[in-house]
N, C-alpha and C positions, 0 to 999 in steps of 0.2 A: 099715210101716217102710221106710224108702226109705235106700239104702248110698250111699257116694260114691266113688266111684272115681276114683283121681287123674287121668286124662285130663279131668275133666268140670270142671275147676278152669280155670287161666290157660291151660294148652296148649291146652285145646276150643275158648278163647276167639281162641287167636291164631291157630289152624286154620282158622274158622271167619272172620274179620277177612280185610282186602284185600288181596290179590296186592303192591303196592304198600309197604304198609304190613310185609308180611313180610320184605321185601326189604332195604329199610329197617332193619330190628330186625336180620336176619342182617348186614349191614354194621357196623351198629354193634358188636355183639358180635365179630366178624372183628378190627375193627380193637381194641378192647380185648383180645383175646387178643393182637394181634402186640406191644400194650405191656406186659403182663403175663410173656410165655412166650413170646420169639421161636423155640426150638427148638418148640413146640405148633404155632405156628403155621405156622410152614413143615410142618410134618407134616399137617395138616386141611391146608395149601394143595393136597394132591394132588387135592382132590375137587373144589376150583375149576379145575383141568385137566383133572380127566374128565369136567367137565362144559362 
């Protein structure tokens, strides 16, 4: 009997996919939250400054 654990779904998949292609997807998403949640969004922006 084999279990599935939710990491082994789409995140494994995009863990596991290219540097590029990650980067990408977090932009995209970035910029959907700033149109969604501007107050969100500036708050997660602290992590693109300590970074």
């Amino acid at each position: 009997m084999t279990t599935r654990t939710p990491s082994s779904g789409w995140l494994s998949r995009l863990a596991q996919g290219s540097l590029v292609k990650q980067i990408l997807i977090g932009l995209v998403l970035g910029v959907l939250l700033a149109l969604v949640s501007k107050p969100a969004a500036i708050a997660v922006g602290l992590l693109g400054t300590l970074f």
